[in-house]
N, C-alpha and C positions, 0 to 999 in steps of 0.2 A: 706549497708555493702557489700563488695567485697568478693567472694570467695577464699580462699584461693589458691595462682597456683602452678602446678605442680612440681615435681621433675619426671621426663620420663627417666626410664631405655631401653633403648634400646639393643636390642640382632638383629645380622645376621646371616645367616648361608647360603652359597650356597651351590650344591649339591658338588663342589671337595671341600670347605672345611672340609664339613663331610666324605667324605671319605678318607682324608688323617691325619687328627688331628683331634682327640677325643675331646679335652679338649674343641673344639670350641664350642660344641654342644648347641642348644639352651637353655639346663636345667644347662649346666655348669655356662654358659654366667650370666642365670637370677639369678643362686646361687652367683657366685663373685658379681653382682651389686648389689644383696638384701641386702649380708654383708657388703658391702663397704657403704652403705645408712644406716644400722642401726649403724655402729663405728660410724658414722661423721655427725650424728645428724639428715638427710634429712628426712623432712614429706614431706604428700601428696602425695607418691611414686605412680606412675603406669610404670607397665614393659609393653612393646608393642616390636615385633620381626617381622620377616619376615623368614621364613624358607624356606630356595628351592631359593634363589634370589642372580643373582651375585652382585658383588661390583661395574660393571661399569656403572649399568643400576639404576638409580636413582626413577623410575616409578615402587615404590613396597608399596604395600597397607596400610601397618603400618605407612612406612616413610611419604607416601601423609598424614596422618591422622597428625601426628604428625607436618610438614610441617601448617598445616590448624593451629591446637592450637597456632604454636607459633603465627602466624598472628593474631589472635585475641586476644595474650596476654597472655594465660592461662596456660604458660609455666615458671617458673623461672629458672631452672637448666635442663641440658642434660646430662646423664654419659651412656659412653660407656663402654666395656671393654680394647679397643687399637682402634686407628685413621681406620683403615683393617676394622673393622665391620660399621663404618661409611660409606666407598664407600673406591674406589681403582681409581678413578677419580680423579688423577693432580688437575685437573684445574676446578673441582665441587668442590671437596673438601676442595679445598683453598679458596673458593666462600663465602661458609658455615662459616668458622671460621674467618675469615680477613674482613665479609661484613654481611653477615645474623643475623649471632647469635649476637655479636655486634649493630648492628641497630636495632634489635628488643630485648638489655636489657635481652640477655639469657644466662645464665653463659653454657662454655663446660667445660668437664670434659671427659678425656681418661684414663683409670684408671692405665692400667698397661705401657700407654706410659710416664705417669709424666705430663701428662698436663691439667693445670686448667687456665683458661679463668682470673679467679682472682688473679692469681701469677704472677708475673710478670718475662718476660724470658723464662716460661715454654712451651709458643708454637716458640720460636726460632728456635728448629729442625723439628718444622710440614713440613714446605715444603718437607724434604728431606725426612721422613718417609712417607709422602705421595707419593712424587715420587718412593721411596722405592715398595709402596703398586702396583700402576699404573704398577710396570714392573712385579710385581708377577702375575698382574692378568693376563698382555699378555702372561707371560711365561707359564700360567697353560693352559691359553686360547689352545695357541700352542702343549703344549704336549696333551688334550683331543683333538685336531683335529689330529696329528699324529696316534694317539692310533686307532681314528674312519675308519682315513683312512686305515691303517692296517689290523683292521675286516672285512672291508668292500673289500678291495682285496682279501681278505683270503675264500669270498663267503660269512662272515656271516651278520647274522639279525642285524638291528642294535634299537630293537625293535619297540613297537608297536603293533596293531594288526597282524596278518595273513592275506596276502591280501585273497579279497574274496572267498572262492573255496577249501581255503585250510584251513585246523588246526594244531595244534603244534601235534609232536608224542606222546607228554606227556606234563603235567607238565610244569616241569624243563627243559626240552628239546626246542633246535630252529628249530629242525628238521621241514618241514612241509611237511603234507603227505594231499592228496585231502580229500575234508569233499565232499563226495558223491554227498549231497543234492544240497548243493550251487554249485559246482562241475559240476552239469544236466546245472542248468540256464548260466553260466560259456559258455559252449559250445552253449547253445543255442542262446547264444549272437551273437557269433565267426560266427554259421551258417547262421541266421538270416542277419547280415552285408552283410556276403558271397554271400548272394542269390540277394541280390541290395534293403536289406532293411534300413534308417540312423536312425542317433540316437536316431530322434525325434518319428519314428514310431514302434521303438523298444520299449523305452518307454514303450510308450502304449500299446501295447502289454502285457508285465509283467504287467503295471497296469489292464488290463483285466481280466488276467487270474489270480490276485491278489496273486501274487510273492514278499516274502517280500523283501524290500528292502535291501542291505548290514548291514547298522547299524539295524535296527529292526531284522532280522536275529541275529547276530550277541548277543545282546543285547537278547533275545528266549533263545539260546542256553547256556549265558554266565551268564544274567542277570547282567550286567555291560552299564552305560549310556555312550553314547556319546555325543561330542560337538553338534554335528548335528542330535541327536537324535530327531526325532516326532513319540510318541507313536500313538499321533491320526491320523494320516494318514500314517499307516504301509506301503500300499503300493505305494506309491507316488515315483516311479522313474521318472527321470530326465535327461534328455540328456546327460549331462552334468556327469551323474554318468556312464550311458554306457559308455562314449568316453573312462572316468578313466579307465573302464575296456579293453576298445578295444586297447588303448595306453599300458599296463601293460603287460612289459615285462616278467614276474615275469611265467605268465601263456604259458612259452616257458620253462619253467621250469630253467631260469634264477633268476641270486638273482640281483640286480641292489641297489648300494648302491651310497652315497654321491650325494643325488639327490637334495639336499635342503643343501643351507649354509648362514650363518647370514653374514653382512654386513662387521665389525669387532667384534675383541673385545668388544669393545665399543657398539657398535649398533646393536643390539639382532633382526632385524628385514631379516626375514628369505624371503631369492629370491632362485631362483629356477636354478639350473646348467645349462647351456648349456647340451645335450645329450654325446657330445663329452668329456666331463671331468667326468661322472658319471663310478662308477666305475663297470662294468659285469663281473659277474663270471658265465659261463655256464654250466648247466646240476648240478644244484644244490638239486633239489628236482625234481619230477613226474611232466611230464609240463603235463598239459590238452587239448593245442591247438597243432596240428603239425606245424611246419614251413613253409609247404607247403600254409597250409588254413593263417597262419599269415599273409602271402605276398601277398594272395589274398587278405586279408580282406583290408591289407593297400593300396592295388593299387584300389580296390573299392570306400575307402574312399579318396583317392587322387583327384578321375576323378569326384564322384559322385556330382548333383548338386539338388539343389530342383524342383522337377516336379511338372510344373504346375497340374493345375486339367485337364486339355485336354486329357496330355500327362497321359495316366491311367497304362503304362508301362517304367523303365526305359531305360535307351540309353545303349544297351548294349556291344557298340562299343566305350564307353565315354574313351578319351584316348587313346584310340587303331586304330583307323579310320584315317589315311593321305592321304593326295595328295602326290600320286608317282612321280610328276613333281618340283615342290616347294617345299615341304615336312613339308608344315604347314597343321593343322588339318581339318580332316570334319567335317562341322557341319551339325547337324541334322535339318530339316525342320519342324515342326508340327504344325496343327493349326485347331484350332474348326470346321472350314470349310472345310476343306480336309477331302475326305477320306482317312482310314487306309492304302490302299493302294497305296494313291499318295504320304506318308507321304518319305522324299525323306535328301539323303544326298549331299551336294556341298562344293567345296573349301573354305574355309576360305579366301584365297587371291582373289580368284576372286571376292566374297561375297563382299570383303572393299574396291578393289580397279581396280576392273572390266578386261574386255578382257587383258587390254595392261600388266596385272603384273600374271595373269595365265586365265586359261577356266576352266569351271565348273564344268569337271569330274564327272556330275551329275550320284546318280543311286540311287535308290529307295530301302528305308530298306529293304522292306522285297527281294528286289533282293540279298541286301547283305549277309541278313541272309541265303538263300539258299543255296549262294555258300559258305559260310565260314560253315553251318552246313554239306554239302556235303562232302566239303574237309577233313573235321575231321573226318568225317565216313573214308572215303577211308584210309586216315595216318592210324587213328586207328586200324583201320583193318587188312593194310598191317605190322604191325608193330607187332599184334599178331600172325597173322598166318604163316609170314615170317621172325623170330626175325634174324637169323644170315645174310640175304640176307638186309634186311633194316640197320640193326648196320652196315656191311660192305659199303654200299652206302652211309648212313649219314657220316661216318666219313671222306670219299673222300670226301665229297660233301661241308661240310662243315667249312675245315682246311683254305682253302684262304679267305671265306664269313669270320669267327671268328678272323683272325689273322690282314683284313683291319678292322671292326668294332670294335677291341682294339687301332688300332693304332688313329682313328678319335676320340677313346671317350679321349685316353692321351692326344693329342692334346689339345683337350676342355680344358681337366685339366688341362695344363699347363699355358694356355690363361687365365682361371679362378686367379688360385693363383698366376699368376704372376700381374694381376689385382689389386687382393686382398693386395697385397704388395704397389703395390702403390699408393691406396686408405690411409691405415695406414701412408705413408709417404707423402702423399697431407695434411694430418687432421693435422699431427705434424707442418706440414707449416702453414697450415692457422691458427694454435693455435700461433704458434712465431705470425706470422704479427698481430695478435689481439693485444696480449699481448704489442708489439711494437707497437701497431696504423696504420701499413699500412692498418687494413681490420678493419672497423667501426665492431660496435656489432650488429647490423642489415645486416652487408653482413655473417659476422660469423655465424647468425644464422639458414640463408638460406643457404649457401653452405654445413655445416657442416650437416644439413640435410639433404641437398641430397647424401652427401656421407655417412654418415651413415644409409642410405634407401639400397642405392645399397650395403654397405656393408653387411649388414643383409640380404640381397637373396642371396649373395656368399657365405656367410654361411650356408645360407639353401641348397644350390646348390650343394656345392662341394662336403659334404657326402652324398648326393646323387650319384653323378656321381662316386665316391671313390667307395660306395658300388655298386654299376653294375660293374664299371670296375672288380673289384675284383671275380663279380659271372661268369664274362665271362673265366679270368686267370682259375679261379677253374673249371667249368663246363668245358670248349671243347667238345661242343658235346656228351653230357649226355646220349648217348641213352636208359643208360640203367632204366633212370629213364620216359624219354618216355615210353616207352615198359611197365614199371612197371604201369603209369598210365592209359595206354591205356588196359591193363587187368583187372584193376579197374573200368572203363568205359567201359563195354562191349557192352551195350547198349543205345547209344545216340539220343534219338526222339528229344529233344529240347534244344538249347540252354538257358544257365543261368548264370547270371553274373559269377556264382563262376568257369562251365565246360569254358566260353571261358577262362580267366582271368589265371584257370589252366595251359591250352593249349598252349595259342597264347601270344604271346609281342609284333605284330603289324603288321598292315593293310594297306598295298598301293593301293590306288584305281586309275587303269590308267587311261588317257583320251579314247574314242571311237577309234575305226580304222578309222573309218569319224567323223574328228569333229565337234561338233556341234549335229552329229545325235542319236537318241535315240535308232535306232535299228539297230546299228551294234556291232561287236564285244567287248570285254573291258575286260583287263587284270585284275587281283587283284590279291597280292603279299601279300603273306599270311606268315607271319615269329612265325615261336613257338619256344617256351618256350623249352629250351635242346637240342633243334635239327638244331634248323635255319629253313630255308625254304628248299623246296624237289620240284621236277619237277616229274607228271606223269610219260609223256612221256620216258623220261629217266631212272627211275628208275624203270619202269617196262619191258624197252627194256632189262638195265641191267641184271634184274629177270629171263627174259624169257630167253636169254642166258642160264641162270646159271639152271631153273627150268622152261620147257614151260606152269606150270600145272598152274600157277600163275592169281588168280581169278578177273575177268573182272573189279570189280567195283574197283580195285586201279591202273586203266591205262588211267584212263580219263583228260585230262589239265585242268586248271583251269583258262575255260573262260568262261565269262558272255555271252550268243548267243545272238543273236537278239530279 
């Protein structure tokens, strides 16, 4: 004996139809289907719903369930309330009534759109009420993406948690104001990076000193589960959860909105913005990190690489260190068998392609360290004890150096995005000649990959170069944020990633006055952060002029002796 099969009431509700029409609600829905099944005789009723689910995405819990039954038969009849709670999908929903429900012997039923499977003429108008359905759903799609973008210009939350560090002012409120405790670790991330530590050794660190984690925090204080919650290993941080925090802009005291957007309408599966389309609204909330330590930590993590086990210190030149001839990088030298103090720097070009494309500008870290932690004494010094004689010096000094190194970086950019432009109009060709047949699908595939290779490093390039250019228009000669730093740093015995990284934006290392030899002279071109580079000589001749009292150790050049 066979069981008797179903009559399936179904109800939907996504989250804009609840909040625009009441009547939709899931308890409305299951009241019109229970009555409409006891007037018109249906047994074996079971109501099944989905609440919180849109109409385009067909992949919702009830529906799979119900989907399963008719397949093994155990369905006779389907009733909705109107064709809208079945999906808002053209071209699924026609699937379902013209092919599904028919081949698997399942009566439909739309209650208040007039249609039953058994009457004949009364799905005549589905297509149209479904197409009807299909543009509701884009329209609504479209005004909650207007509305989002909106908030999210306007600086606000667009919820969620609090990123880590911070909590709501209340309640009810988006305010967010710093949560103390998370707050400490927050920063101690920020310094940790600063000082040339990565993510992976940061890490462990918090797991030492057994820090909980964001979500177990979070979950302590709230008592609220997360996706990625592990009670049992509280504190298990992860690389990968540092970088989240070293990347979050939020702790600039930035609100960063419209960071994540789904595919379409249609396609609920969430990619991640380009940085240039998200939307920043600044000085929203108490940042936690300065701007100053942010741009160290990012140019840290720019340069920084994995050290071997040899190498028990990082490169604290990584990025910063060129050849003043060629003006490609130095690379460091180290190796288990060297001592400490043969461990040494050389050109990159001579390094790959010897004497005839440059010479080795060879010179020994810790030569380098000396003179670049020398030089920063002397700046620093002369920059506290002489503020209006140094401001008046840098700013002659460095209006022609600032006004050629804007014009060299617009150049770049021009050369970039005029590039950029014709990568976009190479691809639109080589997609014609596919489509056409001059270019096979195997040259399509290869070509169109290497341009969109190179096109995806001119996008990473050009807001790069966009943002320098712009810090140079704005700065000219900052002095006064030199000065301010160099009273902050009163005292410098050692370099560290974070004090050069502060300091300096880059290192020319010249060739010998005898080439080739090791114990003669050798320039190094020392360019900082706010000021540009400064000449001894010069600017102490200038001083003495203006003041003879002007103290010995900021008159010396800066060169490597013998």
């Amino acid at each position: 004996m066979t069981s008797q099969k179903y009559t399936i009431l179904y109800g939907r509700l996504s989250q804009d139809d609840g909040k625009t029409v009441e009547s939709n609600s899931v308890t409305n829905q299951r009241l019109l289907l229970e009555r409409y099944a006891l007037d018109n005789g249906f047994e074996n009723v079971l109501f099944l719903a989905d609440d919180g689910y849109t109409g385009t995405n067909f992949e919702r819990p009830s529906w799979k369930q119900i989907e399963e039954m008719i397949k093994r038969g155990e369905v006779e009849t389907l009733i909705v309330k109107d064709l809208s709670r079945l999906g808002r999908e053209y071209l699924q929903v026609g699937y379902y009534l013209e092919l599904f429900f028919p081949n698997m012997g399942v009566r439909f039923i739309a209650v208040n759109d007039g249609v039953d499977s058994l009457v004949e003429g009364s799905n005549d108008f589905s297509p149209i009420r479904n197409w009807a359905n299909e543009l509701h759903a884009k329209d609504s799609s479209k005004k909650v993406r207007a509305v989002k973008k909106l908030q999210a210009e306007r600086g606000e939350r667009l919820g969620g948690r609090p990123p880590y560090g911070y909590k709501k002012a209340n309640r009810e409120s988006k305010k967010l104001v710093p949560d103390d405790e998370a707050a400490a670790v927050v920063q101690k991330i920020f310094s940790l990076c600063a000082s040339g530590k990565g993510p992976n050794q940061i890490a462990r660190i918090l797991r030492e000193e057994k820090v909980l984690t964001p979500s177990n925090y979070y979950y302590r204080n709230h008592e609220k589960s997360h996706a990625k919650l592990d009670l049992t290993r509280p504190y298990a941080w992860s690389s990968s959860t540092v970088t989240g925090i070293l990347d979050n802009k939020a702790y600039l005291g930035h609100t960063v909105g419209l960071r994540t957007t789904t595919i379409s309408y249609k396609n609920k599966t969430t990619v991640h913005r380009p940085e240039s389309e998200c939307a920043v609204v600044e000085n929203t909330h108490p940042a936690l990190i300065r701007k100053e330590q942010w741009d160290i930590v990012q140019e840290v993590r720019t340069h920084k690489k994995r050290t071997p086990k040899h190498m028990d210190e990082p490169n604290l030149f990584s990025g910063l260190a060129y050849c003043a001839d060629c003006k490609r990088s130095m690379v460091l030298h180290r190796a288990s068998s060297m001592k400490k103090s043969d461990y040494n720097f050389k050109c990159y070009t001579y390094g790959k392609r010897g004497r005839s494309e440059c010479t080795p500008h060879h010179i020994r870290e810790e030569e380098l360290y000396a003179v670049v932690l020398d030089d920063l004494r002397r700046g620093t010094h002369f920059a506290r004890q002489k503020e209006r004689q140094f401001a008046e010096y840098i700013n002659r000094k460095n209006t022609a150096q600032l006004r050629q190194e804007i014009n060299t970086l617009q150049k770049e950019l021009d050369t970039m995005r005029r590039r950029r432009n014709e990568l976009t109009a190479l691809f639109k060709r080589l997609y014609e000649d596919n489509v056409l047949g001059r270019v096979t699908n195997e040259q399509f595939r290869l070509l169109s990959a290497d341009y969109n290779a190179e096109q995806r490093e001119l996008d990473k390039a050009i807001p790069q170069k966009e943002e320098r250019l712009e810090k140079l228009k704005a700065s000219a000669a900052n002095v006064e944020a030199f000065i301010e730093k160099a009273k902050r740093y009163r005292t410098i015995d050692e370099l560290t990633p974070q004090i050069v990284r502060l300091f300096i934006s880059r290192i020319e290392v010249g060739e010998r006055a005898v080439k080739h030899s090791r114990h003669s002279a050798q320039k190094i071109r020392i360019v900082y952060r706010d000021i540009g580079e400064w000449d001894h000589d010069e600017s102490a001749a200038e001083t003495n002029r203006q003041q003879p009292q002007l103290t010995a150790d900021a008159a010396q050049p800066v060169l490597l002796p013998a």
